[in-house]
C-alpha positions as CSV (number, residue, x, y, z in Angstrom):
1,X,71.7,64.8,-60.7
2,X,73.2,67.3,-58.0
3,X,74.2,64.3,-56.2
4,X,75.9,62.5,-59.1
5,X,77.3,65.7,-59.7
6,X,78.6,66.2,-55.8
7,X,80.4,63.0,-56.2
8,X,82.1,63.4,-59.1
9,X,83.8,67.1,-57.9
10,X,84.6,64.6,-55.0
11,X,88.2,63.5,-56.1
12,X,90.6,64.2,-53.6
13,X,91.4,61.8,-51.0
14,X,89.9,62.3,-47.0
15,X,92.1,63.9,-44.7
16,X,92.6,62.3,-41.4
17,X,90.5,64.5,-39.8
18,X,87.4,63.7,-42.3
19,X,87.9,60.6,-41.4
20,X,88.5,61.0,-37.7
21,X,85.1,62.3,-37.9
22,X,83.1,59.7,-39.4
23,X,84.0,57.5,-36.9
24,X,83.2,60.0,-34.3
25,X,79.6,59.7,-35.8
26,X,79.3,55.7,-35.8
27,X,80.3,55.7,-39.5
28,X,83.4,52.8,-39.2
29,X,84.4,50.3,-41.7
30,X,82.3,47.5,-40.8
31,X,82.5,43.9,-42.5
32,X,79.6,41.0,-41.3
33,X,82.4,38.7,-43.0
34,X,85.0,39.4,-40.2
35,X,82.2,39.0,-37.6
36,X,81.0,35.9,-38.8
37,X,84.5,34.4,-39.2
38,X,85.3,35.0,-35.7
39,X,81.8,33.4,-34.5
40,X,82.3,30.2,-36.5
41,X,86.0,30.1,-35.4
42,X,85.6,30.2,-31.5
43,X,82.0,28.1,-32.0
44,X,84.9,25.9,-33.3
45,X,86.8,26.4,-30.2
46,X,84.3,25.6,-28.3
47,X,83.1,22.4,-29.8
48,X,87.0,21.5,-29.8
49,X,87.6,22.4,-26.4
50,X,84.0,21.9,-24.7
51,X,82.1,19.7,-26.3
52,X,83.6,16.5,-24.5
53,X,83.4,17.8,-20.6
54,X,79.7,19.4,-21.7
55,X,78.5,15.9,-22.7
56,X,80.0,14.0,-19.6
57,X,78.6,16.4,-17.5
58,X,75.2,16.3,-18.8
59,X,75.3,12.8,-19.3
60,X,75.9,12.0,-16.1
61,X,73.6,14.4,-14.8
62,X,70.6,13.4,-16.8
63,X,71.9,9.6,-16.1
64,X,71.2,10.7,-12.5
65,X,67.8,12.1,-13.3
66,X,66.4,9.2,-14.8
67,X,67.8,6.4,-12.6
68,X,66.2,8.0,-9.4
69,X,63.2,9.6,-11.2
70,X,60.8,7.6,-9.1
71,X,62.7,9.0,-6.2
72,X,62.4,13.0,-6.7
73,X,59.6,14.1,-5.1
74,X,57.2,16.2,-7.4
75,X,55.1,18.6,-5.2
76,X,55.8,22.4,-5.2
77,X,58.4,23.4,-3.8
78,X,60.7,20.0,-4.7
79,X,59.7,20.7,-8.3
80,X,61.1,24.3,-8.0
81,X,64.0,23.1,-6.3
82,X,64.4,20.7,-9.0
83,X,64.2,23.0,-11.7
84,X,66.7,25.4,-10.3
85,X,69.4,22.9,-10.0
86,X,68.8,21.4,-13.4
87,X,69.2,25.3,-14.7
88,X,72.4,26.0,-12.3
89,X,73.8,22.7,-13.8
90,X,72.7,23.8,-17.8
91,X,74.2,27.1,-16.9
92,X,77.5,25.7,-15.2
93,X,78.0,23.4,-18.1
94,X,77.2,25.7,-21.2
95,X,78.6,29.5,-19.5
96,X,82.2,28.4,-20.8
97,X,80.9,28.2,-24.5
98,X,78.7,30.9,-24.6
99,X,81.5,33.5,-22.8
100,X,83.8,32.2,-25.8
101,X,81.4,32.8,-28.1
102,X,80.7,36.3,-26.7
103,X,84.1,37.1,-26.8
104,X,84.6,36.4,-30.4
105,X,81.8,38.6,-31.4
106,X,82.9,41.6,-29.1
107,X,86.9,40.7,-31.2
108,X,84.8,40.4,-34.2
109,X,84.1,44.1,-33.6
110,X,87.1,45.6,-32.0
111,X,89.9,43.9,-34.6
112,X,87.7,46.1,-37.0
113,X,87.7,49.7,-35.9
114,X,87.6,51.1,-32.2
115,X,85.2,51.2,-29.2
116,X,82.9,54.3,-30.6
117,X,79.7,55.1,-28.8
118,X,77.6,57.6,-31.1
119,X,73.5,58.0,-31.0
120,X,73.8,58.7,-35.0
121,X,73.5,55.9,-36.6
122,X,69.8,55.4,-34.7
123,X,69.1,59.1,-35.0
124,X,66.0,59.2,-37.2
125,X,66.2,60.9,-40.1
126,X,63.8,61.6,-43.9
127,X,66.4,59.7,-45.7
128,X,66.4,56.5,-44.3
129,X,62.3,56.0,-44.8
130,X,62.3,57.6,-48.5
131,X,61.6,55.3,-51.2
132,X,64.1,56.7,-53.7
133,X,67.0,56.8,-51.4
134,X,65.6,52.6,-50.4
135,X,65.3,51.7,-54.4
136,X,69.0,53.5,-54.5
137,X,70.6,51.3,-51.5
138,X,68.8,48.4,-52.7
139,X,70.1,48.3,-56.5
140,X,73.3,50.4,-55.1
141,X,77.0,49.2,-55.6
142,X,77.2,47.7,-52.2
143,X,73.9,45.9,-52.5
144,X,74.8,44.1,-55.8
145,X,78.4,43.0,-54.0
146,X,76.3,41.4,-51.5
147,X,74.4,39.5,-53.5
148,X,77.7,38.3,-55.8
149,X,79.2,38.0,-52.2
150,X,76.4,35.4,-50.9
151,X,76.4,33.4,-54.4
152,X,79.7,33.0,-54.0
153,X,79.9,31.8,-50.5
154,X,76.9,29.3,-51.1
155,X,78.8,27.8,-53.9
156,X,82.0,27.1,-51.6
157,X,80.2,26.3,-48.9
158,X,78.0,24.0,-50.9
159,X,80.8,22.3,-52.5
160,X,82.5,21.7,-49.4
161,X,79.7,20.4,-47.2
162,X,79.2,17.7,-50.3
163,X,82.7,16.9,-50.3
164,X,83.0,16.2,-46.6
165,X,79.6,14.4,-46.3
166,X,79.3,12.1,-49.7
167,X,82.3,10.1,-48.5
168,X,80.7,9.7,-45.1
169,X,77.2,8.8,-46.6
170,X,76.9,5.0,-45.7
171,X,79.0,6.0,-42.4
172,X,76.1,8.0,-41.7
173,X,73.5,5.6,-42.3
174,X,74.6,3.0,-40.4
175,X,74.6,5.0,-37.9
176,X,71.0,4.2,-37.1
177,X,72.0,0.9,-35.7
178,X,75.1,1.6,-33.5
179,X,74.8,2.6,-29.7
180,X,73.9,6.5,-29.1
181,X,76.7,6.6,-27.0
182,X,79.2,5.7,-29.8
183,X,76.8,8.7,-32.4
184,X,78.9,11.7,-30.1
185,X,82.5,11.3,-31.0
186,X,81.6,10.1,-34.8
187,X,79.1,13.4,-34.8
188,X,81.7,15.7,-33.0
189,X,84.6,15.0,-35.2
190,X,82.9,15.3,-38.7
191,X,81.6,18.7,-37.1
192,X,84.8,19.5,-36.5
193,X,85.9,18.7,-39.7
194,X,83.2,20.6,-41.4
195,X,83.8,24.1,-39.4
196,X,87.3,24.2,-39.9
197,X,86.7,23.9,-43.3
198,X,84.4,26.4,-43.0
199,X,86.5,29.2,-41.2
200,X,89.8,28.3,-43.8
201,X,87.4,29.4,-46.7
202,X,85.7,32.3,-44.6
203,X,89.2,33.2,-44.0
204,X,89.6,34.5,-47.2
205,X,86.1,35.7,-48.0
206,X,86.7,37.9,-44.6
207,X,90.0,39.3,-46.1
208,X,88.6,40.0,-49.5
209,X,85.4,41.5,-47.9
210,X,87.0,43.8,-45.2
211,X,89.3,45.3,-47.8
212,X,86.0,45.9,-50.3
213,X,84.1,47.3,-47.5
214,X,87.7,49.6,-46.4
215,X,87.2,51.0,-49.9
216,X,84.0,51.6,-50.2
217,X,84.5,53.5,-46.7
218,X,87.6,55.6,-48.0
219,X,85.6,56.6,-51.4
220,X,82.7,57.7,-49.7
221,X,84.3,60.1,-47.6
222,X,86.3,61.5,-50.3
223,X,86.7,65.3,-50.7
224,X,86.1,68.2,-53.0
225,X,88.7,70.9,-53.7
226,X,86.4,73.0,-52.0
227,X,85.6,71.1,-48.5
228,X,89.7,70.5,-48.8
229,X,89.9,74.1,-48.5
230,X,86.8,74.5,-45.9
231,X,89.2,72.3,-43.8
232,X,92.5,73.7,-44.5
233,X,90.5,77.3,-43.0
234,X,89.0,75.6,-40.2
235,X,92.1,73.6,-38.9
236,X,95.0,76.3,-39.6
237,X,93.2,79.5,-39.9
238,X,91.6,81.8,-42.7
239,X,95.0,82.5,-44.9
240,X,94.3,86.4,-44.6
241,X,93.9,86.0,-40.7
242,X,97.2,84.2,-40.4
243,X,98.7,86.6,-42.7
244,X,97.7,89.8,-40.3
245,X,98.9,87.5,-37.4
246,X,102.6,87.4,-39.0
247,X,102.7,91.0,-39.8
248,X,101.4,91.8,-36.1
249,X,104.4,89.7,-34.8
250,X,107.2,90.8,-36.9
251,X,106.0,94.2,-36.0
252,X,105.8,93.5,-32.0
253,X,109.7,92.1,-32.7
254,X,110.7,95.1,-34.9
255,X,109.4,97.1,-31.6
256,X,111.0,95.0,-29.0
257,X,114.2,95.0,-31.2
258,X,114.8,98.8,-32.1
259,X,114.1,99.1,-27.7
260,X,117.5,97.4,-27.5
261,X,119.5,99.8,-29.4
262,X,120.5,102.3,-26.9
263,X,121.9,99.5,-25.1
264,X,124.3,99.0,-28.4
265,X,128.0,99.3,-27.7
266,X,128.6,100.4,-31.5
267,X,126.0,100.4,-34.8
268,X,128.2,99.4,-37.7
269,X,126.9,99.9,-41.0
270,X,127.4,99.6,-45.0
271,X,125.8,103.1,-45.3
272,X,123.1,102.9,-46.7
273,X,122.3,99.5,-46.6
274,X,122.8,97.3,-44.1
275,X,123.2,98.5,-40.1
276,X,124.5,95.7,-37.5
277,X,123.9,96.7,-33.1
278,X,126.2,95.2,-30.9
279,X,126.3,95.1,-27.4
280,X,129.3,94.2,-25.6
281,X,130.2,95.2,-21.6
282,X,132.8,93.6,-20.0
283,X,132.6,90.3,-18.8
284,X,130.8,89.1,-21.5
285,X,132.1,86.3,-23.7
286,X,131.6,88.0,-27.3
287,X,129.6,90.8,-28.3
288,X,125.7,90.3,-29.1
289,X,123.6,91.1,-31.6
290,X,120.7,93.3,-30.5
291,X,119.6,94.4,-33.5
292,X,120.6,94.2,-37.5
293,X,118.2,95.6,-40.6
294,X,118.3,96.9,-44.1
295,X,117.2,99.3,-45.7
296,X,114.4,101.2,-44.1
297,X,115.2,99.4,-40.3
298,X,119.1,100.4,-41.1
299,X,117.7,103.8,-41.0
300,X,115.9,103.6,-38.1
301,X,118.4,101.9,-36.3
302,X,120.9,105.0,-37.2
303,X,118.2,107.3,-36.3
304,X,117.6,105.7,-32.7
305,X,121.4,105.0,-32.1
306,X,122.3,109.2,-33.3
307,X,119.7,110.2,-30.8
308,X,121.0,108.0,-28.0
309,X,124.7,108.8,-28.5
310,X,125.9,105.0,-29.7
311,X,129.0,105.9,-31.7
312,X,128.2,104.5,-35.3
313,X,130.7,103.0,-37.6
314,X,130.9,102.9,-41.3
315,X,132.5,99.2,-42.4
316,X,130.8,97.7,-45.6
317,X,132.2,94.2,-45.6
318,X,131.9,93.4,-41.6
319,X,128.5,95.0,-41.9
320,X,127.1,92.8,-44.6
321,X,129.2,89.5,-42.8
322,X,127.8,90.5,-39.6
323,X,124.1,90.8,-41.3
324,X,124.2,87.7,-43.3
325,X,125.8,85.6,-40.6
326,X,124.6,86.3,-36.6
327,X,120.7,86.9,-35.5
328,X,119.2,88.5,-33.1
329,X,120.3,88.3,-29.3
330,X,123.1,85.4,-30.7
331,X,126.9,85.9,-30.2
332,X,128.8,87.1,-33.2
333,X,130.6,84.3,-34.8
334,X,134.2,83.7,-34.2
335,X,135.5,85.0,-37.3
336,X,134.9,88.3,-36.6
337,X,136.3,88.6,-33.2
338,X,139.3,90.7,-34.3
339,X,137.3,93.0,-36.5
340,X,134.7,93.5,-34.3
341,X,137.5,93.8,-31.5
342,X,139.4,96.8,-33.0
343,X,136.5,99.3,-33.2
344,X,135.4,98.3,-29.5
345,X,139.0,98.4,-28.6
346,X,139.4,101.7,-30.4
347,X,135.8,103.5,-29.0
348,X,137.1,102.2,-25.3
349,X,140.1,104.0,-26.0
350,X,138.6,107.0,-27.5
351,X,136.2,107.5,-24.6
352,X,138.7,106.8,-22.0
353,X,140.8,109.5,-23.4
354,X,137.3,112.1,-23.6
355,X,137.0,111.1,-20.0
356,X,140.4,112.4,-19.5
């Protein structure tokens, strides 16, 4: 019942990362359908492309045998002799077909999910020898799919196997008086026949299958709302500890920021509001920003420019333009060029005349 119960909170879909690591633990989607399609298709291949060459070749070798069989010697080592060439030949003439086949099984595999190498899967474990979880997996979902799966595929197979063959039925029984040398081609084209009939069905059967199996796969690894939020805290952080994070940093910046205010050229400021330092020195392009706030950090930038002697200046609307419209350590924009030019202009001038 807890189990039902687990899979029914279990509604959201898998992140990538769930499903990242099912692979990582040997759980891929997996079809035998896909497999087997590629098997029959490159046996196919190979009885296409190899079966003529492989019967010449052992034909002629085993024509060989037999003419001169009362010339081979038969003691010990001859025999050996003979036995090893007769397996070099066997293994000449059948390596092309069976590296074919080989490869179709390993494309079988990799066209379905990656290369993944995990000792999980063979692990032992309670569950896999407990009755009740066997009597579940055999009368399961997937197990009943099988079994309308492999009704399905005797039926077409059936069908088609007695399509192809009960035209060729007297064909085939006449075939008990021609030459066995003439039985080859006749055999080798009605078995080619037959298997690409075979793999056109399996085609489909593959397809359909693959995308049942990709299903299954997806809704098993489905999540709760509360392993979507075990993720969320173990991939981004617990919400609180990002939270103290921010306020660390803004506070590091706040720190680094009101450092740069005795280096102001002027503090303008609506004022009580808004407070705006700029730095300017000549030779530079435009005066900077080094530091803007309201409020409270308006305050504190008064406060730190009145005890460092940066003249302050009261001008409401170039304070609130200059607050809404430059950040930190970024050129003012062009717009306020002149204002912001006629109080630097007029504090140059003012000190110059002090200096006097």
């Amino acid at each position: 019942m807890a189990e039902d119960q687990d899979d029914a909170e279990r509604t959201e879909d898998p992140t990538p990362r769930r499903l990242q690591q099912a692979i990582e633990r040997g759980d891929v989607v997996k079809s035998t359908e896909v497999s087997t399609w590629f098997m029959i298709g490159g046996a196919t291949l190979a009885v296409m492309i190899f079966s003529g060459p492989t019967a010449i070749s052992l034909q002629g070798t085993m024509q060989g045998l037999l003419a001169h069989s009362w010339q081979i010697p038969t003691d010990g080592p001859a025999l050996l002799h003979l036995a090893r060439a007769l397996l070099g030949t066997l293994l000449f003439v059948l390596g092309f077909p069976v590296l074919l086949l080989l490869l179709a099984a390993f494309a079988g595999t990799v066209i379905q999910h990656s290369v993944v190498f995990s000792f999980e899967p063979i692990t032992p474990a309670l569950s896999r020898i407990s009755p009740i979880a066997g009597f579940k997996r055999l009368f399961s979902m997937m197990a009943l799919a099988n079994f309308a799966k492999g009704l399905v595929k005797l039926a077409l197979f059936g069908t088609v196997v007695g399509a192809l063959l009960l035209p060729q039925r007297h064909r085939l029984g006449a075939l008990i008086d021609v030459d066995p040398a003439l039985i080859l081609p006749i055999a080798r084209t009605l078995c080619v026949k037959l298997l690409g009939t075979v793999v056109a069905i399996l085609a489909v059967v593959a397809a359909a299958d693959y995308l049942f199996q990709y299903r299954q796969w997806f809704n098993r690894h489905k999540m709760s709302m509360q392993e979507m939020k075990e993720e969320f805290r173990q991939t981004d952080g617990d919400p609180a500890i990002k939270g103290k994070i921010r306020q660390l940093r803004v506070q590091r910046a706040r720190k680094r920021m009101m450092a740069q205010v005795p280096k102001a050229a002027v503090v303008i400021t609506n004022p009580t509001h808004f407070a705006v330092a700029l730095q300017y020195e000549r030779g530079m392009n435009a005066p900077v920003c080094v530091a803007k706030g309201a409020d409270r950090i308006a305050l504190k930038i008064r406060e730190i420019a009145e005890a460092n002697n940066v003249p302050i200046m009261e001008n409401p609307p170039l304070a609130r333009a200059l607050h809404a419209t430059v950040e930190i350590d970024q050129e003012i924009p062009q717009e306020h060029y002149r204002a912001v030019a006629e109080i630097i202009g007029y504090l140059m001038r003012l000190r110059g005349a002090l200096r006097r």
